[in-house]
C-alpha positions in Angstrom: 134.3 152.2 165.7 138.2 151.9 166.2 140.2 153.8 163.5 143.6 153.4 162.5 145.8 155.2 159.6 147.2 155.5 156.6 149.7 157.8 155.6 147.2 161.1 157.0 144.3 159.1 156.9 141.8 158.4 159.6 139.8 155.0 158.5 137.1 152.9 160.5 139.0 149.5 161.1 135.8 148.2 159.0 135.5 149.3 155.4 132.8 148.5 153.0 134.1 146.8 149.6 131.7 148.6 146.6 132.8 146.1 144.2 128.8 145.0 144.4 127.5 149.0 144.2 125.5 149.1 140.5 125.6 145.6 139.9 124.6 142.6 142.2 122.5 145.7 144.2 121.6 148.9 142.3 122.1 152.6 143.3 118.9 152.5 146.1 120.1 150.0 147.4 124.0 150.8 147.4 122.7 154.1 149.1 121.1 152.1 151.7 124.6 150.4 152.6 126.4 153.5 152.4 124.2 155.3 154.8 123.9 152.3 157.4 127.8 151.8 157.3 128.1 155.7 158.1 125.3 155.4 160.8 127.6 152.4 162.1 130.9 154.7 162.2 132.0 152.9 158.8 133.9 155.9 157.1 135.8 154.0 154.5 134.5 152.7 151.3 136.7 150.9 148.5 135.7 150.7 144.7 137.8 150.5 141.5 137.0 151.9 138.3 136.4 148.7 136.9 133.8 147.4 139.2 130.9 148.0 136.9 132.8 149.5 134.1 132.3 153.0 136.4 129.2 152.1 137.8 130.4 151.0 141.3 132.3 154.4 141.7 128.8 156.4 140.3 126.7 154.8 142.9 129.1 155.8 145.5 129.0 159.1 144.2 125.4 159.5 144.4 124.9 157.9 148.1 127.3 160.3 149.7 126.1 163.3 148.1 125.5 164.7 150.9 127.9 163.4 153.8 131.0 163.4 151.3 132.9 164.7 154.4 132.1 162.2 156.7 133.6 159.6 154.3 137.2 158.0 153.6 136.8 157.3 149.9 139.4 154.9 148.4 139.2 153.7 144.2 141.8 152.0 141.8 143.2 152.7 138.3 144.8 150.3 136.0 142.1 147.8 135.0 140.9 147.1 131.6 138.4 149.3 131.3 135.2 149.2 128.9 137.1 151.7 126.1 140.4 149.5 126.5 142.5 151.5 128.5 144.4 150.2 131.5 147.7 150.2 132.7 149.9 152.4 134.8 151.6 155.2 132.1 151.4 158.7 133.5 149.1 159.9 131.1 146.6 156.9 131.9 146.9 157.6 135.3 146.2 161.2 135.0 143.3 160.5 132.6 141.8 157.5 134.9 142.0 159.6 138.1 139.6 162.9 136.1 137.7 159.9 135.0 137.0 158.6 138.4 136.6 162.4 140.3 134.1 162.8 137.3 131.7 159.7 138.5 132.4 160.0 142.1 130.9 164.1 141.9 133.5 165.3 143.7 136.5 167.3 143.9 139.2 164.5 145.9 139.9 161.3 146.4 141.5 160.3 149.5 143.1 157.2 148.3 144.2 156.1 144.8 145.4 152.7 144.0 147.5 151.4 141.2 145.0 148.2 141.2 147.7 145.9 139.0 151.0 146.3 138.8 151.8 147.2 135.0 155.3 145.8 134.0 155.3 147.7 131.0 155.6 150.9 132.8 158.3 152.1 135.2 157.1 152.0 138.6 159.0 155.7 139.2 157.3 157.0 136.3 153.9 155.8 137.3 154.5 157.1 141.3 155.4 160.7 139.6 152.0 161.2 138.3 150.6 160.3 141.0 152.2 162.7 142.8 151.5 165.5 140.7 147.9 164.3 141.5 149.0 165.1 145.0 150.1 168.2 144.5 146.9 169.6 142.8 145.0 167.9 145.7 143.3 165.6 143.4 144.4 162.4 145.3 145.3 163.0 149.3 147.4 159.3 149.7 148.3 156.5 147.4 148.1 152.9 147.0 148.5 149.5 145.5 147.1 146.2 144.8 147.9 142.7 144.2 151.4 143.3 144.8 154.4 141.1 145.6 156.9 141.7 148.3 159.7 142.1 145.2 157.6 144.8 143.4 156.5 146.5 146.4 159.9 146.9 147.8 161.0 148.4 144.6 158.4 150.6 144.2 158.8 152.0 147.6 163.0 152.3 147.1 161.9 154.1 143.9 160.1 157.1 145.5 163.1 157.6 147.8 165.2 157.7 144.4 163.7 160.4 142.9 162.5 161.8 146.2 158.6 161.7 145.7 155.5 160.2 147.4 155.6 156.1 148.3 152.8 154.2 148.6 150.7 154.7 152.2 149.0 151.3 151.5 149.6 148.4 150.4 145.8 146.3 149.2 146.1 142.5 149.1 144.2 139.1 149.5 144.2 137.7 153.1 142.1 135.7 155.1 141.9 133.0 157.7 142.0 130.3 154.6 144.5 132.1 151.8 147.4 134.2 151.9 150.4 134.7 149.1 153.3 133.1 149.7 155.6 135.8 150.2 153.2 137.8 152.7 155.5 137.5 155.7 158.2 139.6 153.8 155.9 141.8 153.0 155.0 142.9 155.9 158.4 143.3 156.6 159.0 145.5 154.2 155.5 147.5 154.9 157.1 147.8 158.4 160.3 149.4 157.4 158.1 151.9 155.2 155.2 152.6 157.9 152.9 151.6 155.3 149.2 150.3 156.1 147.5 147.0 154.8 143.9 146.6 153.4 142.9 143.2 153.2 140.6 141.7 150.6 138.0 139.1 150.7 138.7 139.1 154.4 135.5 136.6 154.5 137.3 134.4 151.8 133.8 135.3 149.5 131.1 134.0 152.6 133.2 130.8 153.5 133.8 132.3 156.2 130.5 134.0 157.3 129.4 130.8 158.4 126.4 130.7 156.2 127.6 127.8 154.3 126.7 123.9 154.9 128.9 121.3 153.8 127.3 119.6 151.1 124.7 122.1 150.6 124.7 124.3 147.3 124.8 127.8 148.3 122.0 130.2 147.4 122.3 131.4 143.8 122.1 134.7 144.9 125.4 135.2 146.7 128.7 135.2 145.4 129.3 131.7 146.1 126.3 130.6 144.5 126.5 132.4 141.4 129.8 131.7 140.5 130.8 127.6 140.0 134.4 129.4 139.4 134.6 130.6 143.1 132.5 127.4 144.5 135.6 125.4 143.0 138.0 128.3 144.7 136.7 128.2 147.8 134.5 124.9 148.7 137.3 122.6 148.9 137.4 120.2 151.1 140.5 121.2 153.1 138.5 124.5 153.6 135.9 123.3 154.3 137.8 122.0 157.3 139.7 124.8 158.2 136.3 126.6 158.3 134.8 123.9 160.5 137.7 123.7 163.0 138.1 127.7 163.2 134.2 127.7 163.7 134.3 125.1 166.5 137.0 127.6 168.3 134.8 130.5 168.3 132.1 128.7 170.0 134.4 128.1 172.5 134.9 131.6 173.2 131.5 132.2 172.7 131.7 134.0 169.5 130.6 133.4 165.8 132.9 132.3 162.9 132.1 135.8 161.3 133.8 137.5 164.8 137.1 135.7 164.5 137.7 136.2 161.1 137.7 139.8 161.8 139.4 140.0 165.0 142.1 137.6 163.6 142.7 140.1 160.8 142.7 143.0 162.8 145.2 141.6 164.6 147.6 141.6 162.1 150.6 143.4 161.4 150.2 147.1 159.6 146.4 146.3 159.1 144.2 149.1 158.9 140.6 148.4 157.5 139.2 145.0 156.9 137.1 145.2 153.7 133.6 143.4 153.3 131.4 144.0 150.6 127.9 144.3 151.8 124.5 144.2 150.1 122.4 145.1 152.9 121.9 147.1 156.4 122.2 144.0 158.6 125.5 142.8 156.6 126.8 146.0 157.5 126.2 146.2 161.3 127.4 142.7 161.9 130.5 143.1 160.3 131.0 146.5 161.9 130.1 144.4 165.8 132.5 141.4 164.5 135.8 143.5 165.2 134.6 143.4 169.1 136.7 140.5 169.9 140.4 141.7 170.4 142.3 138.6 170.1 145.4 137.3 172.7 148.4 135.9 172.1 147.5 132.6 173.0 144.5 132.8 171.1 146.3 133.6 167.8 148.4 130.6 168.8 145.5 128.1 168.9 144.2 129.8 165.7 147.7 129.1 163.9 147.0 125.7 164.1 144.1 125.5 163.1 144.2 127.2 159.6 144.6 125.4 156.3 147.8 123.8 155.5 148.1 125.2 151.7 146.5 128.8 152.5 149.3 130.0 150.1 148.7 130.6 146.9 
């Protein structure tokens, strides 16, 4: 498995997205993933403290009781939580981070993320916790999520005010079918700071596995098929096409839909894990074989065209 970094992090160019650990699959089963995704050089694994209300980070915990070191373990602060608390205030953050060491049993955690931005909170005041939580080698890089090119930039010129840690990573939607509308000046910005990008719902929630049938209800027990709020997301008709076209051109290279929607990301700029959530062993080892294809310039050309015209949100 390639790796790549961020800030002094070493990360498998696949992660696994826990957002499913103690929910859709319980804590055997989480286990299970974990272990295959170590098995398949997968080292980093990305969960939130709101997944579950704390469960997702608990079942993490537990499966890497025992291979802690082999692991690149990444979680978020800043969601509503079940007691209320959210937001980005220093003593939130310091609170939320014992909090999250406290269910994932150990001692670290190699990369925090502010999961929302909180406007009601300085960003420089936030970014000095967190770097006091860097300093007692509680948190070994930082993050964010769901972040504009505006906010991130002035988060980032922040830290060089008062001279303290910037963000390592910067954790946003991309895919093949969606991107936010400012994400080119983003990147340019993530450039200038050497900062690395985690994309999420790289597989635009199994639209892009190439499991789906147009016209065909997906099975109830994926994410599509539980959720008539991401069926309307996702199952429109323009990407539906998109889908269809960008499948078509990965037959022609002799690859699957599943392939080019990982090699296109990891051919992006300042990308360094694509996460996938995973429910089982087999999900696992074919995302972890689908970054294979290293894609050419002219095949990233053909795939421009091909991609839906309103991917921006």
């Amino acid at each position: 498995m390639e790796t790549r970094r961020i800030g002094r992090l070493e990360v498998s160019l696949v992660g696994i997205g826990c957002n499913n650990f103690g929910g859709r699959i319980d804590a055997e089963r989480s286990a299970r993933v974990v272990h295959a995704a170590l098995d398949e050089g997968v080292t980093f694994f990305d969960t939130a403290d709101v997944y579950g209300g704390g469960a997702s980070e608990e079942a993490l915990g537990r499966a890497l009781a025992d291979r802690r070191d082999a692991a690149v373990v990444a979680t978020k602060f800043g969601g509503t939580m079940p007691d209320g608390s959210s937001g980005a205030r220093p003593d939130h953050v310091r609170s939320a981070c014992e909090a999250s060491l406290r269910r994932l049993g150990t001692d670290h955690i190699d990369l925090y993320q502010l999961h929302f931005p909180d406007d009601r909170t300085p960003i420089g005041d936030t970014l000095e916790a967190l770097a006091e939580l860097i300093d007692a080698g509680k948190v070994r890089e930082i993050g964010c999520s769901n972040v504009s090119a505006d906010q991130f930039d002035l988060a980032q010129r922040s830290a060089a005010d008062r001279d303290t840690h910037g963000f390592a990573s910067v954790q946003n939607e991309l895919s093949l079918l969606r991107e936010q509308p400012d994400h080119d000046e983003l990147v340019r910005i993530m450039v200038e700071f050497e900062t690395a990008f985690l994309p999420y719902f790289p597989l635009a929630s199994g639209l892009l596995t190439g499991k789906y049938t147009r016209g065909e209800r997906p099975d109830l027990s994926t994410r599509l098929g539980g959720s008539t709020r991401m069926r309307e997301r996702w199952m429109t008709d323009e990407n539906l096409d998109a889908a269809e076209r960008l499948a078509a051109s990965a037959a022609q290279h002799d690859r699957t839909l599943l392939e080019l929607a990982f090699g296109w990301l990891a051919a992006q700029p300042c990308v360094a894990s694509v996460i996938a959530g995973a429910t089982s062993p087999d999900q696992v080892a074919a995302n972890a074989a689908a970054v294979d294809w290293k894609l050419e310039a002219d095949e990233l050309e053909e795939i421009a065209a091909l991609r839906p015209r309103d991917g921006r949100d």
